[in-house]
SEDREN-23543 format. One record per residue: residue in one letter; y, z negated, x of N, C-alpha, C in turn. Coordinates in steps of 0.2 Angstrom, whole numbers, padded with zeros to 4 digits, always signed. Layout:
BEGIN
AYZXYZXYZX/...
! end
This chain:
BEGIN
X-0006+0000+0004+0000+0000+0000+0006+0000+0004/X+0011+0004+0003+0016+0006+0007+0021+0000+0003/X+0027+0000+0008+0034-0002+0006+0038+0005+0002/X+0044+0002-0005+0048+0006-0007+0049+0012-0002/X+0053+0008+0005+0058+0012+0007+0051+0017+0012/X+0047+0017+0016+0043+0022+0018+0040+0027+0013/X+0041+0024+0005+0038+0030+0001+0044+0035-0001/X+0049+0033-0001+0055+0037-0001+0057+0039+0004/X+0056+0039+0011+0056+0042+0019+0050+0048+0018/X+0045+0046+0017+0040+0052+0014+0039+0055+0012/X+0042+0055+0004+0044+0058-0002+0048+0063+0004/X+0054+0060+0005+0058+0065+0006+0060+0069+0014/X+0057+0068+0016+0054+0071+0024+0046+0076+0023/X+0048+0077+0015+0041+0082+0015+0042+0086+0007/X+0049+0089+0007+0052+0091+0000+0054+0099+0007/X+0053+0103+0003+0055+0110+0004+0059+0111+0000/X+0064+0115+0003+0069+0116-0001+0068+0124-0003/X+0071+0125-0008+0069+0130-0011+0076+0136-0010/X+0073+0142-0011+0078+0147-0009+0082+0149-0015/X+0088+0150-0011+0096+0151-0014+0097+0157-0020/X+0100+0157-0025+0102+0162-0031+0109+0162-0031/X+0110+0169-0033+0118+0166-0034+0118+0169-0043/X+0125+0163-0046+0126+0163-0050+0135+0166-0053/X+0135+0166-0057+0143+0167-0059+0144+0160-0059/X+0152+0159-0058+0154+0151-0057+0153+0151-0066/X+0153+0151-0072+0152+0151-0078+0143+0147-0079/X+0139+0150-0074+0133+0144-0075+0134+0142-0068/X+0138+0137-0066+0138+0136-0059+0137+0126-0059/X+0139+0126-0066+0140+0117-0063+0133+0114-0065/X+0136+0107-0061+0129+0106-0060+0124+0106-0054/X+0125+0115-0053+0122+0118-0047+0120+0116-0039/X+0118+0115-0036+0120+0112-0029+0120+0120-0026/X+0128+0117-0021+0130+0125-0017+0125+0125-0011/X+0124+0132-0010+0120+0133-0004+0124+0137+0002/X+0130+0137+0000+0134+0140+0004+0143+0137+0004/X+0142+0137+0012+0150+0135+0013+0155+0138+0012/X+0160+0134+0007+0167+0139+0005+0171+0140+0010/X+0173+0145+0013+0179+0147+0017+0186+0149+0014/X+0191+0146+0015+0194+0147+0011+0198+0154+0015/X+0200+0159+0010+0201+0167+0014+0210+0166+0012/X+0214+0163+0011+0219+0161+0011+0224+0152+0009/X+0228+0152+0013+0230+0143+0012+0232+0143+0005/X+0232+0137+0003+0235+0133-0004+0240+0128-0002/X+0244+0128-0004+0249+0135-0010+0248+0139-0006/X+0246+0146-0009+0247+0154-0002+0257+0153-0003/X+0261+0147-0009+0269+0152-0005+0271+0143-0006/X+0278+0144-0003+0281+0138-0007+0284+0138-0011/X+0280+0132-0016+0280+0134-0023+0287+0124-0027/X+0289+0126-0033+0295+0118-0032+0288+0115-0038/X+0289+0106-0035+0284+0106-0041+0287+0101-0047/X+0294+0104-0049+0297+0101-0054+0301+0106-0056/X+0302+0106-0064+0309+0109-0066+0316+0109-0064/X+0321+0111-0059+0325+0110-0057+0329+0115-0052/X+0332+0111-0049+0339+0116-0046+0337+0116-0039/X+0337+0121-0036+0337+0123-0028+0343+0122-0024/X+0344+0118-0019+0349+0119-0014+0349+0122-0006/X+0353+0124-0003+0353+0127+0003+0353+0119+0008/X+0351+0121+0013+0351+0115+0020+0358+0113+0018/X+0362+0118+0018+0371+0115+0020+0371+0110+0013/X+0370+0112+0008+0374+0110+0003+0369+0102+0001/X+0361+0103+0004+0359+0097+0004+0362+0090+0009/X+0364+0093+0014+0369+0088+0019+0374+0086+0016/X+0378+0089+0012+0384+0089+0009+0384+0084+0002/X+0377+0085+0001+0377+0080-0005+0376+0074-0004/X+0375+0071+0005+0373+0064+0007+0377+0061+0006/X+0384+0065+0007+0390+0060+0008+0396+0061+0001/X+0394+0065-0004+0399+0067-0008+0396+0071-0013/X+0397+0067-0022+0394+0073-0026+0397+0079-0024/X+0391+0085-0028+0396+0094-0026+0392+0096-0032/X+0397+0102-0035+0396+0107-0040+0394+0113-0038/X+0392+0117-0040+0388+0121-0037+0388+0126-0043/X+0389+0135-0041+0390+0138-0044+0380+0142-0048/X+0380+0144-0051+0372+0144-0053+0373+0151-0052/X+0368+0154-0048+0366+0161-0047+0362+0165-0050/X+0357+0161-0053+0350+0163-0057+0346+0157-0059/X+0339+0162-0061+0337+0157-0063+0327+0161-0059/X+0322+0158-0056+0316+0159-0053+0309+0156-0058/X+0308+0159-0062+0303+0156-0066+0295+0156-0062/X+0290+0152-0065+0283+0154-0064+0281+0162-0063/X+0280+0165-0057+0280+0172-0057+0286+0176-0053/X+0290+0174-0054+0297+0176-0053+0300+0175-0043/X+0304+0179-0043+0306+0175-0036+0316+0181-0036/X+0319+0175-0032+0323+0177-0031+0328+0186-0028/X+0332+0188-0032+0333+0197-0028+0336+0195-0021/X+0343+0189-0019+0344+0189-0014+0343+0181-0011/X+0345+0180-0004+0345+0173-0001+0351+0170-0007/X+0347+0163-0007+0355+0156-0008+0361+0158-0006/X+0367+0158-0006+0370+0155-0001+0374+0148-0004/X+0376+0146+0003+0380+0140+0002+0383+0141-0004/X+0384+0134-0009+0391+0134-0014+0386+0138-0021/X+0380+0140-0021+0377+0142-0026+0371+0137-0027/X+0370+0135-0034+0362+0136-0035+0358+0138-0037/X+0351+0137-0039+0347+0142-0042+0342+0137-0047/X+0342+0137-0053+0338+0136-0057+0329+0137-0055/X+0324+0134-0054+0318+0133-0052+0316+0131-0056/X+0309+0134-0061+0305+0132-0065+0299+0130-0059/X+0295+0122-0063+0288+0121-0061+0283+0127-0058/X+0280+0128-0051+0277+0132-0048+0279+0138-0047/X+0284+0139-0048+0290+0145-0046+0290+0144-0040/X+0291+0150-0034+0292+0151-0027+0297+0148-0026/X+0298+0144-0020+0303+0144-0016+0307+0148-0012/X+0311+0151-0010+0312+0156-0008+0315+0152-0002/X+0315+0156+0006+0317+0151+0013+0323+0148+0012/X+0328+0151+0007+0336+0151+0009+0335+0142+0004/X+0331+0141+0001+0330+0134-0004+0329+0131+0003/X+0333+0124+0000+0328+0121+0007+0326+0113+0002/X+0329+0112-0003+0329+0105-0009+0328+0108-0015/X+0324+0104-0020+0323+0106-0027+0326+0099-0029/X+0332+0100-0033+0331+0093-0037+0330+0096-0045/X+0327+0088-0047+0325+0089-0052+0330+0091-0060/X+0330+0093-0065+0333+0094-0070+0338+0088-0072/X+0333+0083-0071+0334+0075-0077+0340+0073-0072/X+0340+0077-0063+0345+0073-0060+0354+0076-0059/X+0354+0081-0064+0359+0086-0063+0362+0084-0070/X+0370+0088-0069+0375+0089-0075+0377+0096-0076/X+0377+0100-0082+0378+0107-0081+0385+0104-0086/X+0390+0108-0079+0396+0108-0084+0399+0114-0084/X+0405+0114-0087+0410+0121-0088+0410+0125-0080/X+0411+0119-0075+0412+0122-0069+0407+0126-0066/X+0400+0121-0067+0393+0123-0065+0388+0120-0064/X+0383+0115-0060+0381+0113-0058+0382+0107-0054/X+0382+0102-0059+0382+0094-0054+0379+0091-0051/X+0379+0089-0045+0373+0085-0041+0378+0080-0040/X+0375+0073-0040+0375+0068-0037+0370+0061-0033/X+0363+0064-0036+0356+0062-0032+0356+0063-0024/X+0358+0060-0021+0355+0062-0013+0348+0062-0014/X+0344+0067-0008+0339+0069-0009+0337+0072-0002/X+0332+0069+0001+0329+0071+0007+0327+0078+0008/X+0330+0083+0013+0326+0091+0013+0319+0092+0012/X+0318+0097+0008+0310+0099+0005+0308+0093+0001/X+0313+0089-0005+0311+0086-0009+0308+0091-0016/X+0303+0090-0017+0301+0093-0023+0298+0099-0022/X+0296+0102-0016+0292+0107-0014+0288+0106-0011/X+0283+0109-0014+0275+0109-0011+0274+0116-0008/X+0274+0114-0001+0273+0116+0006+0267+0120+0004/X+0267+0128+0006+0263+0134+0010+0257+0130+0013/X+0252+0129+0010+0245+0129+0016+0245+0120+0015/X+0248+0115+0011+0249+0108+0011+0240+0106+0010/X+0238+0111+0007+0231+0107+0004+0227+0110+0008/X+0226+0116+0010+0225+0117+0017+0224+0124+0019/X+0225+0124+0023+0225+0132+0027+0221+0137+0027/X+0221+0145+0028+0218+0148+0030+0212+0149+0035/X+0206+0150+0032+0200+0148+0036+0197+0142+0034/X+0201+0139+0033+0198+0131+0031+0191+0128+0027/X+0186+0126+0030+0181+0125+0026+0182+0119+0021/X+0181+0122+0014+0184+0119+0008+0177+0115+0007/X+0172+0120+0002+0167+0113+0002+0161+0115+0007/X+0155+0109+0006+0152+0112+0012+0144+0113+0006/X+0141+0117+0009+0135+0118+0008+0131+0112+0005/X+0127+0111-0001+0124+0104-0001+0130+0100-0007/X+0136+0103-0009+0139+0098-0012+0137+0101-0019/X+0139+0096-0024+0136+0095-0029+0143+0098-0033/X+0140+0103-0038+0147+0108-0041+0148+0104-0049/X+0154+0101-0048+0157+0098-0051+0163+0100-0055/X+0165+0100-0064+0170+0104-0065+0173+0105-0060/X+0176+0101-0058+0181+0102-0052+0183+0107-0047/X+0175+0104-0043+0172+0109-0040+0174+0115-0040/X+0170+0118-0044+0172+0124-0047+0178+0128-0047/X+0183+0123-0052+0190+0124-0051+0192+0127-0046/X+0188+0122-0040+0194+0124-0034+0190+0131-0032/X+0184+0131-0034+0181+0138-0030+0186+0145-0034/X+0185+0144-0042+0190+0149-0045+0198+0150-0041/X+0201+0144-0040+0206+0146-0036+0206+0148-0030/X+0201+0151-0028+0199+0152-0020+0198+0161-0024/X+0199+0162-0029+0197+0169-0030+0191+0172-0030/X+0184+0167-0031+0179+0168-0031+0176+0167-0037/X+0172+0173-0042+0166+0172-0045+0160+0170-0045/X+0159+0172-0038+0151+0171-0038+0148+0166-0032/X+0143+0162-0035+0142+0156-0027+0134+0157-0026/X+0133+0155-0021+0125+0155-0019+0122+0146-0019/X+0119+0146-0025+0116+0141-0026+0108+0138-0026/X+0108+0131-0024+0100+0131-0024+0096+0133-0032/X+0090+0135-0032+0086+0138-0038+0084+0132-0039/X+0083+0130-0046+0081+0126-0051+0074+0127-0049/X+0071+0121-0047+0063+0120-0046+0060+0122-0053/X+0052+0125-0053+0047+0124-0058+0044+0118-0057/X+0044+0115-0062+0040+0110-0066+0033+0110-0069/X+0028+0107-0065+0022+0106-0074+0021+0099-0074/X+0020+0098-0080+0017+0090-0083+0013+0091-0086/X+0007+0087-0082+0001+0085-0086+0001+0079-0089/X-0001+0077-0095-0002+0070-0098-0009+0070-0099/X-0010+0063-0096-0020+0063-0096-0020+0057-0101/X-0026+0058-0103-0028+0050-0107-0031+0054-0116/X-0039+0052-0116-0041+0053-0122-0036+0050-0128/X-0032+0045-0127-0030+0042-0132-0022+0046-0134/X-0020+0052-0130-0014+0051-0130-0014+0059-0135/X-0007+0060-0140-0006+0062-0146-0001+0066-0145/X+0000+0071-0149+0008+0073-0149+0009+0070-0153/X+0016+0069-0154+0020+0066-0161+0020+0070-0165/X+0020+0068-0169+0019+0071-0176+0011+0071-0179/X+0008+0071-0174+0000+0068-0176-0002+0064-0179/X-0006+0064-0184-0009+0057-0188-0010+0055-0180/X-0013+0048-0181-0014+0043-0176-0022+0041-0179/X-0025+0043-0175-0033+0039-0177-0032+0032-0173/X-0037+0026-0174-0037+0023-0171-0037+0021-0164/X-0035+0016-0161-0033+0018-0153-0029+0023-0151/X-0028+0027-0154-0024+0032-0151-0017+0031-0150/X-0010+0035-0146-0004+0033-0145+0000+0038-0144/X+0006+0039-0148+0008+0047-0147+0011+0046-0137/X+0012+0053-0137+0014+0054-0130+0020+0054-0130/X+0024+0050-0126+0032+0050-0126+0034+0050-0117/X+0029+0051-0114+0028+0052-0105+0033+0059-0104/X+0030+0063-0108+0030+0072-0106+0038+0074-0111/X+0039+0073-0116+0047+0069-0119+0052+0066-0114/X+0047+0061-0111+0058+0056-0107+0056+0061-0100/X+0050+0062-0099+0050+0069-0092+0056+0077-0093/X+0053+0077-0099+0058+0085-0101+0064+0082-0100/X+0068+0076-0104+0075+0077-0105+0075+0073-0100/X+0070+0070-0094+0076+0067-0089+0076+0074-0084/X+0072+0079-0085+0071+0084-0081+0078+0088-0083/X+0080+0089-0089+0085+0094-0092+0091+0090-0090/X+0092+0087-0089+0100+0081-0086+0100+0083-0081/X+0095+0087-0076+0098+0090-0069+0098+0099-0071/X+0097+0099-0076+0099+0107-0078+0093+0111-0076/X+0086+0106-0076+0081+0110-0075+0076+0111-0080/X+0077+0118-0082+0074+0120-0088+0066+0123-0088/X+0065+0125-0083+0059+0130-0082+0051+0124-0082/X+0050+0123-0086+0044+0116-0088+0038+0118-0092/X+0034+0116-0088+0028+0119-0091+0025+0112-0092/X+0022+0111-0100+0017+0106-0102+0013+0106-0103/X+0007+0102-0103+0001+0103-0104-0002+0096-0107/X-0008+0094-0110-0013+0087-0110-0019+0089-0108/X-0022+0084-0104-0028+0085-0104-0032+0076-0107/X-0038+0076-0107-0041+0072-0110-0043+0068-0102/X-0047+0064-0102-0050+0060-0097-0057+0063-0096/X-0057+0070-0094-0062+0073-0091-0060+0078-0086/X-0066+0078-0079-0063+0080-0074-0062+0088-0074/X-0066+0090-0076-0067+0098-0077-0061+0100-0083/X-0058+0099-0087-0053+0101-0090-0047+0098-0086/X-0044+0093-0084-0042+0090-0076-0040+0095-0071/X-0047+0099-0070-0045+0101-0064-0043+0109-0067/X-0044+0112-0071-0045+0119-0074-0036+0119-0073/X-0032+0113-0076-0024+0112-0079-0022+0114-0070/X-0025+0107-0069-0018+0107-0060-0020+0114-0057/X-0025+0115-0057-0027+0123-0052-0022+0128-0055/X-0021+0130-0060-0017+0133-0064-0011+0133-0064/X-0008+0127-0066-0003+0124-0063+0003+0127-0055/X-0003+0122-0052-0001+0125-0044-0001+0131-0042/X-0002+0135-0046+0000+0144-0045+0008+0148-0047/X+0009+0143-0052+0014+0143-0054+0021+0138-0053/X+0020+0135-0051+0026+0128-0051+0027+0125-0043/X+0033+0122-0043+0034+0119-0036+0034+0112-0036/X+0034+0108-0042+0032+0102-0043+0028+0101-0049/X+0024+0096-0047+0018+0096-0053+0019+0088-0053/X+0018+0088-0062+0018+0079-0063+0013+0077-0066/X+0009+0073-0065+0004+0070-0069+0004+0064-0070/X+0003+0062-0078+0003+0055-0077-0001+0052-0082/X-0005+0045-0076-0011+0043-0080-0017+0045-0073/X-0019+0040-0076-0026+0044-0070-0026+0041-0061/X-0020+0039-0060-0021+0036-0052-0021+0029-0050/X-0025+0025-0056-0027+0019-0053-0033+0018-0050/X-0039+0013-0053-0045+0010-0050-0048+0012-0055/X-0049+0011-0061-0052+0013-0069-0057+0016-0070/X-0063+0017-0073-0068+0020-0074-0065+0029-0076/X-0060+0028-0077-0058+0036-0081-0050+0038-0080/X-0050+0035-0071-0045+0037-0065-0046+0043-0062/X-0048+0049-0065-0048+0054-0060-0044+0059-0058/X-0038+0057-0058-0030+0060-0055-0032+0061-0046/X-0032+0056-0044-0033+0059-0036-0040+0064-0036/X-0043+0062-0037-0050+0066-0035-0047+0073-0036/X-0045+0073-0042-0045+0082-0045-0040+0084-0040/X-0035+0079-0037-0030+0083-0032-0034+0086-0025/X-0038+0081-0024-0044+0083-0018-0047+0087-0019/X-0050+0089-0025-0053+0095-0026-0051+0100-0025/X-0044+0100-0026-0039+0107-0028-0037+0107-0021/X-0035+0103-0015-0034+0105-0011-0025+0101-0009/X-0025+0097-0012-0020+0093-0013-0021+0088-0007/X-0015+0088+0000-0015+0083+0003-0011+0077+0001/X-0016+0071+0002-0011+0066-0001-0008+0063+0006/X-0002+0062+0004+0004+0058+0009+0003+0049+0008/X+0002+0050+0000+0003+0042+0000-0002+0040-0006/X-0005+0033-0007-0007+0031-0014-0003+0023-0013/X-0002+0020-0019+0001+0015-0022+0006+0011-0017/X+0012+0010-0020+0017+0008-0018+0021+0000-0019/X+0023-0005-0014+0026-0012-0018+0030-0011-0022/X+0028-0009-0028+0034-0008-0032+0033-0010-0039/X+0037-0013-0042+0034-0014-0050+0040-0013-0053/X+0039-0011-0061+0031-0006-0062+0032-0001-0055/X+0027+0001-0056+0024+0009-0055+0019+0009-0047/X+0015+0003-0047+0013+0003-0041+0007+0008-0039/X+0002+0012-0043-0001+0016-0043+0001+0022-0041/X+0008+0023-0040+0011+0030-0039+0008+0033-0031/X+0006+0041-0032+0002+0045-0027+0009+0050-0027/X+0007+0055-0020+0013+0058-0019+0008+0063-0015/X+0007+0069-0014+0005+0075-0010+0008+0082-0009/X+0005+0086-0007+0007+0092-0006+0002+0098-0006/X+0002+0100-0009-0003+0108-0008+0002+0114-0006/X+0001+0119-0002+0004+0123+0001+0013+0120+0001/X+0018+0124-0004+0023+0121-0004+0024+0117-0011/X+0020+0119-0013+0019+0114-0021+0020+0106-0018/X+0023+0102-0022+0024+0094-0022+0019+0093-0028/X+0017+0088-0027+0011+0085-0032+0014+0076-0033/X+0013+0075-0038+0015+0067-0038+0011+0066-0044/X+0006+0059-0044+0002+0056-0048+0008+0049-0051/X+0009+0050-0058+0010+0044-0059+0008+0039-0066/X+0009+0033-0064+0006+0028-0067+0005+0031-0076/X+0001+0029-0081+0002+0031-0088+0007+0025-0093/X+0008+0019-0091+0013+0018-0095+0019+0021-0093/X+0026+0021-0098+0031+0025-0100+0036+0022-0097/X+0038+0013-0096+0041+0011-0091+0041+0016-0082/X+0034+0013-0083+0031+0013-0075+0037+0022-0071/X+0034+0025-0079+0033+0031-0076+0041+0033-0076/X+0046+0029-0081+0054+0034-0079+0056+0029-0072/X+0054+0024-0069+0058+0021-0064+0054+0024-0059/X+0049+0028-0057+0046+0033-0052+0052+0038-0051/X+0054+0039-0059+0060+0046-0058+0065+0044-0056/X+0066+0039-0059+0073+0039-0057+0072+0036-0047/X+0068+0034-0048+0069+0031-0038+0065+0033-0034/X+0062+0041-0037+0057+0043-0032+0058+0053-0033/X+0057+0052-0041+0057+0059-0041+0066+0064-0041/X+0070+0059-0045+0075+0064-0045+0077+0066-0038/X+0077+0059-0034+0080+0063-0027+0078+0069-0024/X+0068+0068-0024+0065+0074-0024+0068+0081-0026/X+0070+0081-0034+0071+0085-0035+0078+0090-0031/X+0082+0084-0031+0090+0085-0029+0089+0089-0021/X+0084+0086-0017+0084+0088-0010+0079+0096-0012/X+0076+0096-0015+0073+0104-0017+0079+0110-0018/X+0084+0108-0021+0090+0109-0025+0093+0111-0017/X+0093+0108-0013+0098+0107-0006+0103+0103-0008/X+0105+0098-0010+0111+0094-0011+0108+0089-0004/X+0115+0088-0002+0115+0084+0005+0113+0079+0005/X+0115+0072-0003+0116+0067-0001+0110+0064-0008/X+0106+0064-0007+0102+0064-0013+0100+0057-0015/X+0100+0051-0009+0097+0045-0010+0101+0041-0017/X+0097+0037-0021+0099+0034-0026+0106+0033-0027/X+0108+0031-0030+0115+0029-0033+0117+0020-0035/X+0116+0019-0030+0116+0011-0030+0121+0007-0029/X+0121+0002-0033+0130+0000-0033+0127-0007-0032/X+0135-0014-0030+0133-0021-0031+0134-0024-0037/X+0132-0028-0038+0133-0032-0046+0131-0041-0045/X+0133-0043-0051+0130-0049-0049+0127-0051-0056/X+0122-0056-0057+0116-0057-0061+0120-0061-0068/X+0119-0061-0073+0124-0065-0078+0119-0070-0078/X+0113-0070-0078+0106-0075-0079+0102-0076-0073/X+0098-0083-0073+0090-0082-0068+0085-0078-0072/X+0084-0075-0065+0079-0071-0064+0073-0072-0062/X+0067-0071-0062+0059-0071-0061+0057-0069-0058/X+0053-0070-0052+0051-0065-0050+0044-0067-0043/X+0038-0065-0044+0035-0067-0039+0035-0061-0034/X+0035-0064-0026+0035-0060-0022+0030-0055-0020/X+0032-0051-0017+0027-0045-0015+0027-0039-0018/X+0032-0038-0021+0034-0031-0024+0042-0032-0026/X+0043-0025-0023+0050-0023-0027+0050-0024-0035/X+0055-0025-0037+0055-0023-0045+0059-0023-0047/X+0059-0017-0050+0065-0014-0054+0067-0016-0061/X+0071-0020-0065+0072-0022-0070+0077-0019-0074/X+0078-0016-0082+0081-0013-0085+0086-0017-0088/X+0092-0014-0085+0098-0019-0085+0105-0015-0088/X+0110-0019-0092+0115-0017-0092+0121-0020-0088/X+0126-0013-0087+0133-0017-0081+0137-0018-0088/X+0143-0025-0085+0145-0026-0089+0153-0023-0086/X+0159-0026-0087+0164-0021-0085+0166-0025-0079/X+0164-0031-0079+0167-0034-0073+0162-0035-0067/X+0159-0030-0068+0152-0029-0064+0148-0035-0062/X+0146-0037-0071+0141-0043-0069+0135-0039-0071/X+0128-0038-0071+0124-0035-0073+0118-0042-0079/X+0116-0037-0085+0113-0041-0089+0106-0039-0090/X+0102-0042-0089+0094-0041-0087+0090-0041-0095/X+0089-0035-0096+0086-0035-0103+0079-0038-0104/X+0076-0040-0111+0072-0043-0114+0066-0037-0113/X+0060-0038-0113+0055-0033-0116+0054-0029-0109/X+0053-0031-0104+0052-0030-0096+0043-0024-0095/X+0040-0025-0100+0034-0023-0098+0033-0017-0097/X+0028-0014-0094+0028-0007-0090+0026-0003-0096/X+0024-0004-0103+0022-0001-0109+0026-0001-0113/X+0033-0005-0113+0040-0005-0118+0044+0000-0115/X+0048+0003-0120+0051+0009-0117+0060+0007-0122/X+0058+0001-0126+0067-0001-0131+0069-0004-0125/X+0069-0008-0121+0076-0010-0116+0076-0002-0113/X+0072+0002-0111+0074+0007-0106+0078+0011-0110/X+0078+0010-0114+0084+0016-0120+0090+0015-0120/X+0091+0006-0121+0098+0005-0121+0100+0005-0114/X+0096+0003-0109+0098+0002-0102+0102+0009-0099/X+0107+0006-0093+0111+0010-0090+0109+0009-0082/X+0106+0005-0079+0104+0004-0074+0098-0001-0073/X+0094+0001-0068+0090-0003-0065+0091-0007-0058/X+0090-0015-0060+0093-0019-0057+0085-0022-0051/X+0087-0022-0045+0083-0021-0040+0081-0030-0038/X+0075-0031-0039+0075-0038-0035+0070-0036-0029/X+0072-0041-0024+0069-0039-0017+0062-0040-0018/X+0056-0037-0013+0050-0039-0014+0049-0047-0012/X+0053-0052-0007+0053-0055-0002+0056-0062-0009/X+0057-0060-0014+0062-0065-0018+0057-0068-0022/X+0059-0075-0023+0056-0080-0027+0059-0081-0034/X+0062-0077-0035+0067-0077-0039+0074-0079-0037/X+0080-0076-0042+0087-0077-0041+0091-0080-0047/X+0095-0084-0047+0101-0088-0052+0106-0086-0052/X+0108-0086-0059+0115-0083-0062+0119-0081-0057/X+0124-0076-0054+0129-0076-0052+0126-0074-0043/X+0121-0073-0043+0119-0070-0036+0119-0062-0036/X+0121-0060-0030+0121-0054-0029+0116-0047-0030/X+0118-0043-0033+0110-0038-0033+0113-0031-0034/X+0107-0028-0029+0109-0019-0031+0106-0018-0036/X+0111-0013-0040+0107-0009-0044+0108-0002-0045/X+0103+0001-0048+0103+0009-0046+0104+0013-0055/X+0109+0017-0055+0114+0017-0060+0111+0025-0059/X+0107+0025-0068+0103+0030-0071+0105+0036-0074/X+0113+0034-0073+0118+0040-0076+0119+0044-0070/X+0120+0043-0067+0120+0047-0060+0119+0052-0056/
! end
């Protein structure tokens, strides 16, 4: 049995990343880039005013330090627009918000700080030269590496790519997917329920935690607790998909046959069971460049593998750079329980003052705290438990 942090070194020291598609920036977000922006021109490309107001010359901003001056109005520079000749001294110009600067401007003041009278334009505001101009190249220059390969396309993102004059970006490919669900007992919804039986809600919180990273291409399947239907699924599978998920089948059980059928199929395993609760059964391997991961069959066990084992996975398949969990500090509102020798992850909510609250219904078969839950709150393997108001990471599921 391995520690958390070797099974996640493992995991992710043995993910291939998959090859780049380019998309229009319209299905871009989301996406992780696979390519660095270079920026083919500076931002602002001119000098642009970033207020509605009046342009002065150098001279007549000097002249303003020591003494208000009226100023004759020469025109007016709108958004688009640019001046026919220089300023000169004894003139202003009207400057609308992101309207050129022209060189002869050397001050924008602003609207609210002027008087239009019969004479012409009143200053009395002192005002430092290049107040209220936003500098050619401020945000950065020509050539400039803007974002880097690996970042995660955020509206933003985006934004800034389309103001770079780019439609089209080169991004990582959306992994294929399959999920097996094993277990004679398990049902689709909608199923009468014969006795014993339980509908399947595994292959459900898989698709839609799967679709929250915009990955849509998923392939599902059940099989029963027989090896030869088992194995018929993964063989098939692994022709088509670059990650395969199975859950159910890799503990010690009489009608445990998840690793076996990986052996069969030609499945090297990296790892079997993890200090980790829930989900300590969890198996991880690899066939050719398929990723293979066995995970536990209750419904707890199996979304706190995704969120702390498998999303990363996915995110480093994708090429995003920084893929490890999303872990913040908090502190406990309550004591906590907990016997030593595994991690354990508990379904928690943050409050706003960053205390975290440790929900009821902990068991690796209850799935109502993990509905309401926004984070999973981390106790150490090494703890004996912890008391109100101690410190704890937790790893925040919105992420």
């Amino acid at each position: 049995m391995i520690s958390v942090e070797t099974a996640e070194r493992r995991i992710l020291g043995n993910i291939p990343v998959l090859d780049a598609e380019t998309v229009h920036l319209d299905q871009a977000i989301e996406r992780i880039l696979a390519q660095d922006i270079i920026a083919e021109a500076p931002s602002p490309s001119f000098d642009s005013s970033a207020v509605d107001g009046y342009g002065l010359t150098a001279g007549d901003t000097r002249k303003l330090r020591s003494n208000p001056i009226t100023l004759k109005l020469a025109g007016e520079i709108p958004a688009g627009g640019h001046l026919a000749r220089p300023l000169r001294n004894g003139e202003t110009v009207r400057i609308l918000t992101g309207a050129p600067v022209p060189p002869s401007v050397a001050t924008v003041v602003m609207q609210e700080d002027v008087e239009l009278t019969r004479n012409g334009v009143r200053f009395t505001k002192k005002l430092a030269t290049g107040a209220n101009i936003r500098r050619k190249g401020e945000e950065f220059g020509k050539h400039a590496l803007v974002l880097r390969r690996g970042q995660h396309l955020t509206p933003a993102a985006i934004g800034l790519i389309a103001k770079l004059g780019i439609t089209n970006v080169s991004v990582g490919r959306f992994p294929r997917v399959g999920i097996i669900t094993t277990g004679n007992e398990i049902v689709m919804p909608g199923t009468p329920l014969r006795p014993g039986q339980v509908w399947d809600s595994n292959t459900v919180s898989l698709k839609s935690a799967l679709r929250c990273l915009g990955i849509s291409r998923i392939l599902a399947r059940r099989s029963g607790d027989n090896v030869s239907q088992l194995r018929r699924q993964v063989l098939a599978l692994l022709e088509s998909v670059d990650v395969l998920l199975v859950c159910g089948g890799v503990s010690v059980g009489d009608y445990d046959y998840t690793r076996r059928v990986f052996d069969e199929c030609g499945v090297r395993e990296l790892f079997w069971r993890v200090k980790i609760k829930p989900g300590k059964p969890l198996c991880f391997g690899r066939r050719d460049n398929a990723v293979v991961v066995g995970l536990p069959g209750n419904p707890a066990s199996v979304l706190v593998a995704f969120y702390r084992f498998i999303r990363p996975a996915l995110l480093a398949m994708m090429g995003a750079r920084d893929v490890r969990p999303a872990f913040r500090n908090a502190i406990l509102d309550r004591d906590v329980r907990h016997t030593p020798g595994r991690v354990e992850y508990l379904r928690g909510l943050m409050n706003r003052d960053d205390t975290v609250r440790v929900l009821q219904h902990q068991d690796s078969h209850m799935l109502r705290s993990f509905a309401v839950a926004d984070c999973l709150v981390e106790i150490p393997a090494e703890s004996k438990g912890l008391r109100k108001n101690d410190p704890v990471r937790v790893l925040m599921m919105d992420l």
